[in-house]
mmCIF file of the N, C-alpha and C atoms, coordinates in Angstrom:
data_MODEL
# 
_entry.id   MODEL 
# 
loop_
_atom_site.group_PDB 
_atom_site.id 
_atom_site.type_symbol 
_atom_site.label_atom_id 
_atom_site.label_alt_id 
_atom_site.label_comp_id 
_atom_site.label_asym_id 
_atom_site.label_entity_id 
_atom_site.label_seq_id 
_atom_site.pdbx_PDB_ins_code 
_atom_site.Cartn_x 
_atom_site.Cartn_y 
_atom_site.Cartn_z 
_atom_site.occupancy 
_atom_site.B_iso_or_equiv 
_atom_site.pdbx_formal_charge 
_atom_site.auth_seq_id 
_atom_site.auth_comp_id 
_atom_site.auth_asym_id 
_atom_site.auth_atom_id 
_atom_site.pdbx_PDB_model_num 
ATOM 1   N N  . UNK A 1 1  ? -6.808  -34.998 -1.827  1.00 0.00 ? 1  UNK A N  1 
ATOM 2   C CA . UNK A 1 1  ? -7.414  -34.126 -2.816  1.00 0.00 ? 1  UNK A CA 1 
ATOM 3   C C  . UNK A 1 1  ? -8.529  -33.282 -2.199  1.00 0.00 ? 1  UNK A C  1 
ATOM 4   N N  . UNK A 1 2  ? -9.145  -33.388 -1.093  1.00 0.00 ? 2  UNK A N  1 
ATOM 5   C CA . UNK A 1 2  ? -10.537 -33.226 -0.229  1.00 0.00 ? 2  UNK A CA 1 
ATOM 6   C C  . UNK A 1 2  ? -9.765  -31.955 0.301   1.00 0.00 ? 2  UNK A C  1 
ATOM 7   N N  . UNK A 1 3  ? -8.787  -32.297 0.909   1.00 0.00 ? 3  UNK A N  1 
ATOM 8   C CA . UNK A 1 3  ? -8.091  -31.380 1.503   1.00 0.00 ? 3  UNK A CA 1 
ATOM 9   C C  . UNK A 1 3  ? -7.633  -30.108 0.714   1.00 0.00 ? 3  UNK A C  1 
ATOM 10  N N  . UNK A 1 4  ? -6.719  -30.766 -0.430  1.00 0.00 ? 4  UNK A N  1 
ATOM 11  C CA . UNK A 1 4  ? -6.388  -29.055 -1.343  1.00 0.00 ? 4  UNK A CA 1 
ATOM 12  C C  . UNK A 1 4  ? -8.221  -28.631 -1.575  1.00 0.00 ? 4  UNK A C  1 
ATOM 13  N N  . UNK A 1 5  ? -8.632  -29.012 -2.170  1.00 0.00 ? 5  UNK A N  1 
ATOM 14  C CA . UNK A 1 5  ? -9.930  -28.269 -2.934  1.00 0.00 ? 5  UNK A CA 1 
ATOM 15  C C  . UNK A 1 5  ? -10.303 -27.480 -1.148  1.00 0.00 ? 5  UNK A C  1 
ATOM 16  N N  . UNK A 1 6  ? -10.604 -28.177 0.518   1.00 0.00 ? 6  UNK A N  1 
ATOM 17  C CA . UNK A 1 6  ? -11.151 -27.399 0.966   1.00 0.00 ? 6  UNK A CA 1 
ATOM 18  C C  . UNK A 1 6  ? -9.524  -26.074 1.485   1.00 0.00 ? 6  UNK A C  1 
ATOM 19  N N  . UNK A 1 7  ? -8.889  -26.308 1.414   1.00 0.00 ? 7  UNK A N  1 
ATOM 20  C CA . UNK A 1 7  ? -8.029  -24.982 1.773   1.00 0.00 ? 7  UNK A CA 1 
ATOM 21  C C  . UNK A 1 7  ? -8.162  -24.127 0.497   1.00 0.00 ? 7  UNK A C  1 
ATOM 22  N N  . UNK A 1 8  ? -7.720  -24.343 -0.560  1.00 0.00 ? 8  UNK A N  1 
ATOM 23  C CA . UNK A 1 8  ? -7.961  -23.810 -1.873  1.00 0.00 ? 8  UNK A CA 1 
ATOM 24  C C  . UNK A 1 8  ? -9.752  -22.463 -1.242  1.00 0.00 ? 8  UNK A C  1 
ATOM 25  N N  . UNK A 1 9  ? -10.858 -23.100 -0.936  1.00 0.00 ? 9  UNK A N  1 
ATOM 26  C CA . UNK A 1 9  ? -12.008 -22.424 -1.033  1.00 0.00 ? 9  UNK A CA 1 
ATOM 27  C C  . UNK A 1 9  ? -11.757 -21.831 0.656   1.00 0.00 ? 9  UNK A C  1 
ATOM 28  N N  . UNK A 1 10 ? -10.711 -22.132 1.966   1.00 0.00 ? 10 UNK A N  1 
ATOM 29  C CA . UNK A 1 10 ? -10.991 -21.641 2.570   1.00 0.00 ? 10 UNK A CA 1 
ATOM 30  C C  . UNK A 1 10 ? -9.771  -20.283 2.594   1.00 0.00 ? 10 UNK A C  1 
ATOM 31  N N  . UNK A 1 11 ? -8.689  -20.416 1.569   1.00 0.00 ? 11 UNK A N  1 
ATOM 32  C CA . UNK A 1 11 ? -7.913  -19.734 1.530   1.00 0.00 ? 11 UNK A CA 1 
ATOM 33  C C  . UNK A 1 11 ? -8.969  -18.483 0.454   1.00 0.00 ? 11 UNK A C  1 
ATOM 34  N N  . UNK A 1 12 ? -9.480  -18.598 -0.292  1.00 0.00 ? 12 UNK A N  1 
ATOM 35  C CA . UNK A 1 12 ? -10.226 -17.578 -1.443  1.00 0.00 ? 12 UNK A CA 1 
ATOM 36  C C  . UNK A 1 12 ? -11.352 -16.841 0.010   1.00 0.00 ? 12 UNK A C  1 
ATOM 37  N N  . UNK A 1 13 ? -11.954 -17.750 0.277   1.00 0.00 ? 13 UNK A N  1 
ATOM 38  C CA . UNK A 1 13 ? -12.573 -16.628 1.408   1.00 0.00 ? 13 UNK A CA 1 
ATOM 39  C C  . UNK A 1 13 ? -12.043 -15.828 2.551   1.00 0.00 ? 13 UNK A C  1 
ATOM 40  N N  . UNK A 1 14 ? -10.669 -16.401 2.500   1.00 0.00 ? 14 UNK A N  1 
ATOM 41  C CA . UNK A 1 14 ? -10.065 -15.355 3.501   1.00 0.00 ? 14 UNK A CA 1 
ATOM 42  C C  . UNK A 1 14 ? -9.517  -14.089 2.972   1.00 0.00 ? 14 UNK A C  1 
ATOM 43  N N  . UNK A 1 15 ? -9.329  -14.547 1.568   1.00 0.00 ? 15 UNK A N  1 
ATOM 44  C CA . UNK A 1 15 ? -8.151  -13.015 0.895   1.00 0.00 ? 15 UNK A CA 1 
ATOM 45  C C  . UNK A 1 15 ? -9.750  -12.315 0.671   1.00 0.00 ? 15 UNK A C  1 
ATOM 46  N N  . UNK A 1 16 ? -10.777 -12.618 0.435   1.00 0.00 ? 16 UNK A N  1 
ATOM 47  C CA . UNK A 1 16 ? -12.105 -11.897 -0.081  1.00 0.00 ? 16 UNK A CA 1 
ATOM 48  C C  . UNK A 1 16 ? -12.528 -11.421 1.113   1.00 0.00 ? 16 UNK A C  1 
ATOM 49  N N  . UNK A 1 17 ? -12.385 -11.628 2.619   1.00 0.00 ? 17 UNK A N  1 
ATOM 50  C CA . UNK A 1 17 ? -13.347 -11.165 3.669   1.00 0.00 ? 17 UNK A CA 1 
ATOM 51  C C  . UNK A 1 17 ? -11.455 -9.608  3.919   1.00 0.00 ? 17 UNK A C  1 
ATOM 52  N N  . UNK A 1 18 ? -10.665 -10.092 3.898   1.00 0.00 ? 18 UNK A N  1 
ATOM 53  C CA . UNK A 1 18 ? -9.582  -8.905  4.302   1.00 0.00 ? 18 UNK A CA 1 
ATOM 54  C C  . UNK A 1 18 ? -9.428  -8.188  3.038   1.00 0.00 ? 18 UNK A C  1 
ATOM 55  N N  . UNK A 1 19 ? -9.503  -7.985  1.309   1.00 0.00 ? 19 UNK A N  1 
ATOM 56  C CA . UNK A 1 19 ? -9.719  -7.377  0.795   1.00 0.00 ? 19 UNK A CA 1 
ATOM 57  C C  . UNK A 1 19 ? -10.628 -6.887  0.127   1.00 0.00 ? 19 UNK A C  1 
ATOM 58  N N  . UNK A 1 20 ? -11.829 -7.146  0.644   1.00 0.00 ? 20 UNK A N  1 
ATOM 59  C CA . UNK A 1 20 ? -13.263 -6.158  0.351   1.00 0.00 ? 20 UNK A CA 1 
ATOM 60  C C  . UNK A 1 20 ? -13.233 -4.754  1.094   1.00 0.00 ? 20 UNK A C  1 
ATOM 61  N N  . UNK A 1 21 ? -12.368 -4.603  2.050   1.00 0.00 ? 21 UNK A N  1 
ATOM 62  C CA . UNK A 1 21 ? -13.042 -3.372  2.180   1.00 0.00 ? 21 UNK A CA 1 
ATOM 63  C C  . UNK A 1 21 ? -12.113 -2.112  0.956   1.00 0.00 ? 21 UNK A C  1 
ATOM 64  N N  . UNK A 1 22 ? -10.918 -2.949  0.971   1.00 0.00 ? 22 UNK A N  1 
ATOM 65  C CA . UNK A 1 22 ? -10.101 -2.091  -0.115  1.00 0.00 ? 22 UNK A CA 1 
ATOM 66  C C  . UNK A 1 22 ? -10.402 -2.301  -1.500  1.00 0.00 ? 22 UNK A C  1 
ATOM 67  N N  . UNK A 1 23 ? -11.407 -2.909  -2.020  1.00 0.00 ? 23 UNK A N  1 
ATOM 68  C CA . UNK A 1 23 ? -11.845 -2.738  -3.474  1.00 0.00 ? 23 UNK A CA 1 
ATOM 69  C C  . UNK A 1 23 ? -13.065 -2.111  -3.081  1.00 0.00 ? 23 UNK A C  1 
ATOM 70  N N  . UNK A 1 24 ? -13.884 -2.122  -2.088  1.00 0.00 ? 24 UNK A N  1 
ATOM 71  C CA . UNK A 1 24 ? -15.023 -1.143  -2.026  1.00 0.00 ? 24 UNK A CA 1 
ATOM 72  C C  . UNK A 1 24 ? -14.283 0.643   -2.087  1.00 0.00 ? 24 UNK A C  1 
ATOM 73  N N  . UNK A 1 25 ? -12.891 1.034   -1.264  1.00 0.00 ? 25 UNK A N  1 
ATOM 74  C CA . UNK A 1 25 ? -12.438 2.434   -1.285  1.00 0.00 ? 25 UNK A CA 1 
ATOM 75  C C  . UNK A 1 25 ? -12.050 2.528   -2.428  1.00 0.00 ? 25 UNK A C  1 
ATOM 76  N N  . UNK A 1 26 ? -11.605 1.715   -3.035  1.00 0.00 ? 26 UNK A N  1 
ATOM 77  C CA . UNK A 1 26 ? -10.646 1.682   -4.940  1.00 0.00 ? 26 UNK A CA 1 
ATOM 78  C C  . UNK A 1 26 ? -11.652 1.854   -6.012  1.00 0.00 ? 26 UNK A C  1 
ATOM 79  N N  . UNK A 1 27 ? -12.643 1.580   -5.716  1.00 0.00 ? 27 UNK A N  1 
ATOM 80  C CA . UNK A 1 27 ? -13.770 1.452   -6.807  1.00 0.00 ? 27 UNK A CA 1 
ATOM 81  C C  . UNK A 1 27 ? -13.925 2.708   -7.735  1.00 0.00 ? 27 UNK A C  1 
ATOM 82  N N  . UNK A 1 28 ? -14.287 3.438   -6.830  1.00 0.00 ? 28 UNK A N  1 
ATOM 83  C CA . UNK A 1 28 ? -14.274 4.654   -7.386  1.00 0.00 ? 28 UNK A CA 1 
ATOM 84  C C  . UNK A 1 28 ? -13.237 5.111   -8.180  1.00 0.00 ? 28 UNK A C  1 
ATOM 85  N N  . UNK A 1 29 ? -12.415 4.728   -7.906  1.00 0.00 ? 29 UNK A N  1 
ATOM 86  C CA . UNK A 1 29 ? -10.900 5.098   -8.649  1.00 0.00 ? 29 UNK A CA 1 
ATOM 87  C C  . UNK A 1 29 ? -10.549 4.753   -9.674  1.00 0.00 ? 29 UNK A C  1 
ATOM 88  N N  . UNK A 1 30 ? -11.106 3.546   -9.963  1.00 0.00 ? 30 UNK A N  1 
ATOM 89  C CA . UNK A 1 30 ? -11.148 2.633   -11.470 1.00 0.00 ? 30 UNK A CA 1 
ATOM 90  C C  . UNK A 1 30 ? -11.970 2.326   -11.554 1.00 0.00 ? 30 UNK A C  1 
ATOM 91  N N  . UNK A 1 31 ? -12.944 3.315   -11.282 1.00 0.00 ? 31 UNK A N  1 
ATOM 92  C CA . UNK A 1 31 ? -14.377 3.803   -12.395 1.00 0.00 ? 31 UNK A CA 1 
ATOM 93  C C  . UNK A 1 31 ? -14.081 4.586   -12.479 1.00 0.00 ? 31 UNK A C  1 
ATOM 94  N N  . UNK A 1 32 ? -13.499 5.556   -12.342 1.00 0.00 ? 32 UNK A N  1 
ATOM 95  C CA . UNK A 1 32 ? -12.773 7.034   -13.257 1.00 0.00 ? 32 UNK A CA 1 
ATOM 96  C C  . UNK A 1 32 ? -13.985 7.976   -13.130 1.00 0.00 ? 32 UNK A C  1 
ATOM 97  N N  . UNK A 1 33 ? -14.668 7.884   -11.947 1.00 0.00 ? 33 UNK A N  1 
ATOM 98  C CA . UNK A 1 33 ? -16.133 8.923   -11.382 1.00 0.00 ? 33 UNK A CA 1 
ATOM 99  C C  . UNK A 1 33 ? -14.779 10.332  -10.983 1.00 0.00 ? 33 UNK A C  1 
ATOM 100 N N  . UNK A 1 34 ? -14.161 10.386  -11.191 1.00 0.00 ? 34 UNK A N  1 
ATOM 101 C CA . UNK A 1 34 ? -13.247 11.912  -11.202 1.00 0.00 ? 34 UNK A CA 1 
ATOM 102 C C  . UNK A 1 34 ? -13.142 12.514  -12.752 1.00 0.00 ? 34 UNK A C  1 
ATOM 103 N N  . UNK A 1 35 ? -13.190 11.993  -13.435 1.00 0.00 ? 35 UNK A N  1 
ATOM 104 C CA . UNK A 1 35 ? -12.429 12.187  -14.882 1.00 0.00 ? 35 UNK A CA 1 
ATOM 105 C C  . UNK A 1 35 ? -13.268 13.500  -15.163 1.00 0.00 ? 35 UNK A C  1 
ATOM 106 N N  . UNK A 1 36 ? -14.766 13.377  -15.175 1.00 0.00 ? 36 UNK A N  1 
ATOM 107 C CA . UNK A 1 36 ? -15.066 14.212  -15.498 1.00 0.00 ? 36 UNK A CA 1 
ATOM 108 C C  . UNK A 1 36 ? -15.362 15.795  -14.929 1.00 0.00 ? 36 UNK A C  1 
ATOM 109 N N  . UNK A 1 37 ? -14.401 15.855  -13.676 1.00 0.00 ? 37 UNK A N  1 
ATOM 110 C CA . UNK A 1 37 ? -13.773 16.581  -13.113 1.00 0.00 ? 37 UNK A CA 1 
ATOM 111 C C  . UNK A 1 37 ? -12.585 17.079  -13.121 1.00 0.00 ? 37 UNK A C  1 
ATOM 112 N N  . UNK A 1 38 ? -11.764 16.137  -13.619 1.00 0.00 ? 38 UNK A N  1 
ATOM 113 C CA . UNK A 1 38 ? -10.382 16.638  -14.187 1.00 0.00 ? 38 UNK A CA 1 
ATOM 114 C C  . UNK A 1 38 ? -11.038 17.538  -15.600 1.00 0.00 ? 38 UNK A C  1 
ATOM 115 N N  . UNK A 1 39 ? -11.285 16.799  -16.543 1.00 0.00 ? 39 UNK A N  1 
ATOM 116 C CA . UNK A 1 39 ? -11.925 16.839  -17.734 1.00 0.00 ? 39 UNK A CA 1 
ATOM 117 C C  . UNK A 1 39 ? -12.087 18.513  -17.380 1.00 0.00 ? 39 UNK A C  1 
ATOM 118 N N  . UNK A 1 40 ? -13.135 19.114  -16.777 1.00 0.00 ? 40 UNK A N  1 
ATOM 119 C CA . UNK A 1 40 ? -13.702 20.415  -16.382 1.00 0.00 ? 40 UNK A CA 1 
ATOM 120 C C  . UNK A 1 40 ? -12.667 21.285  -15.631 1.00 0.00 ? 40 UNK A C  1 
ATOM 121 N N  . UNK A 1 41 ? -11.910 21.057  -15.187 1.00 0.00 ? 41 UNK A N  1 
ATOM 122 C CA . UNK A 1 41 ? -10.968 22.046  -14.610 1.00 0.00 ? 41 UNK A CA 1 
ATOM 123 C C  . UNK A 1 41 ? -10.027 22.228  -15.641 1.00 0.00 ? 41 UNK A C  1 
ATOM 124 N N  . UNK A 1 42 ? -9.066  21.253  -16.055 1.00 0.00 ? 42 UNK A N  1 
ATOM 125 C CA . UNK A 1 42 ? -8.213  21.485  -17.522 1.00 0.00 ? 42 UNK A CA 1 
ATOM 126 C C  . UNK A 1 42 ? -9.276  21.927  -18.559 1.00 0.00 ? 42 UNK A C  1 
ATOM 127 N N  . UNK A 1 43 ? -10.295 21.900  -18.878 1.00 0.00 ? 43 UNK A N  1 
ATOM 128 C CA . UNK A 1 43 ? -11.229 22.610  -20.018 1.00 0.00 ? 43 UNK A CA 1 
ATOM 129 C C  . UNK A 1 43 ? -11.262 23.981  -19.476 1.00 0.00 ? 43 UNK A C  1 
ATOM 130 N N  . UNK A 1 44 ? -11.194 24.747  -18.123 1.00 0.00 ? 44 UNK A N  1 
ATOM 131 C CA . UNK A 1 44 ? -11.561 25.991  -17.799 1.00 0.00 ? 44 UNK A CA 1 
ATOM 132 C C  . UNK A 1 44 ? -10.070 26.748  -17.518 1.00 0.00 ? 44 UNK A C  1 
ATOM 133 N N  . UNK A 1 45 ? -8.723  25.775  -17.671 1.00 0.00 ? 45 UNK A N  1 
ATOM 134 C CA . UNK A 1 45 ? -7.723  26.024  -17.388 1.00 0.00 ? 45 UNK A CA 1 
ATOM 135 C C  . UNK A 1 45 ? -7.146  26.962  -18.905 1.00 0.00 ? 45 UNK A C  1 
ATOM 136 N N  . UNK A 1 46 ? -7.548  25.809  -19.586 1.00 0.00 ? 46 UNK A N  1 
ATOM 137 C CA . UNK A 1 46 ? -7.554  26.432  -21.793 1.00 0.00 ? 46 UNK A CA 1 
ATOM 138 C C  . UNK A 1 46 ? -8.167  27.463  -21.992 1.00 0.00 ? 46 UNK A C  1 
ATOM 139 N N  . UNK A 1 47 ? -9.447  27.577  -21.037 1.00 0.00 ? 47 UNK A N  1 
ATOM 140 C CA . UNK A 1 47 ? -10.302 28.711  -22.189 1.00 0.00 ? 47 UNK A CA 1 
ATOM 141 C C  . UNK A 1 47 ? -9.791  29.763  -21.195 1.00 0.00 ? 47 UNK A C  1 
ATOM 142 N N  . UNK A 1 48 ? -9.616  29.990  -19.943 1.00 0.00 ? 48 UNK A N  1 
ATOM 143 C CA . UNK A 1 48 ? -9.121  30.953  -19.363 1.00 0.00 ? 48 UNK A CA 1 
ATOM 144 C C  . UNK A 1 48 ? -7.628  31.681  -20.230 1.00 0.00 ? 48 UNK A C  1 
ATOM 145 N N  . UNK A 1 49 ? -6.727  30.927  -20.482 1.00 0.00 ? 49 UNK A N  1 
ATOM 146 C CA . UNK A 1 49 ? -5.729  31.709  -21.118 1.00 0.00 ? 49 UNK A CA 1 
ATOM 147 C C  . UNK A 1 49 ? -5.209  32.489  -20.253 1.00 0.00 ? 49 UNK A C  1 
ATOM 148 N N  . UNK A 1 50 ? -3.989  32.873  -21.267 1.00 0.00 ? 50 UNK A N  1 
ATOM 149 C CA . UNK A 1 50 ? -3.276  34.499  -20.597 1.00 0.00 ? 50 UNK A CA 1 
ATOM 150 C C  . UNK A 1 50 ? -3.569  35.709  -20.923 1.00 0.00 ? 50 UNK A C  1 
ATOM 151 N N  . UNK A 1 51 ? -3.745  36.407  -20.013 1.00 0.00 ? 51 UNK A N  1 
ATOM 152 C CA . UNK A 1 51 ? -4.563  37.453  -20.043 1.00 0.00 ? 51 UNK A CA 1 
ATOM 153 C C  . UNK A 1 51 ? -3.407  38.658  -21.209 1.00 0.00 ? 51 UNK A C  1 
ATOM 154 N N  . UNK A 1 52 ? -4.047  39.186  -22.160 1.00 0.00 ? 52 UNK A N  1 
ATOM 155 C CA . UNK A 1 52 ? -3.084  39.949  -23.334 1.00 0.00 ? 52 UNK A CA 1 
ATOM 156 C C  . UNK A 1 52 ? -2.511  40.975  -22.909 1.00 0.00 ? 52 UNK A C  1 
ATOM 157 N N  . UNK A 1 53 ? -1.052  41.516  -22.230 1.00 0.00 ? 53 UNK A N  1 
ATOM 158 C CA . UNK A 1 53 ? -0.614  42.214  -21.708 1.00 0.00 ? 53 UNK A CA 1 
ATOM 159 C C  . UNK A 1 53 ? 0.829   43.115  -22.397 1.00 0.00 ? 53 UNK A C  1 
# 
């Protein structure tokens, strides 16, 4: 039982030391710190329109 519990905690620190650096680049991504950049280009995409010809 000594044994699962220490692989169990030495297996969690291994997937956490090889995937931190890819939730530190993702972060941003699902915090949605773009949206309100999409948000502003499709808002200037509407009010621009077609020009009445």
């Amino acid at each position: 039982m000594l044994w699962l519990i220490a692989s169990l905690i030495l297996l969690q620190a291994i997937f956490h030391w090889l995937f931190e650096p890819i939730i530190q680049l993702l972060t941003p991504l699902f915090g949605l710190n773009f949206l309100p950049w999409i948000l502003a280009l499709i808002g200037l995409w509407l009010f621009t329109g077609r020009s009445s010809q």
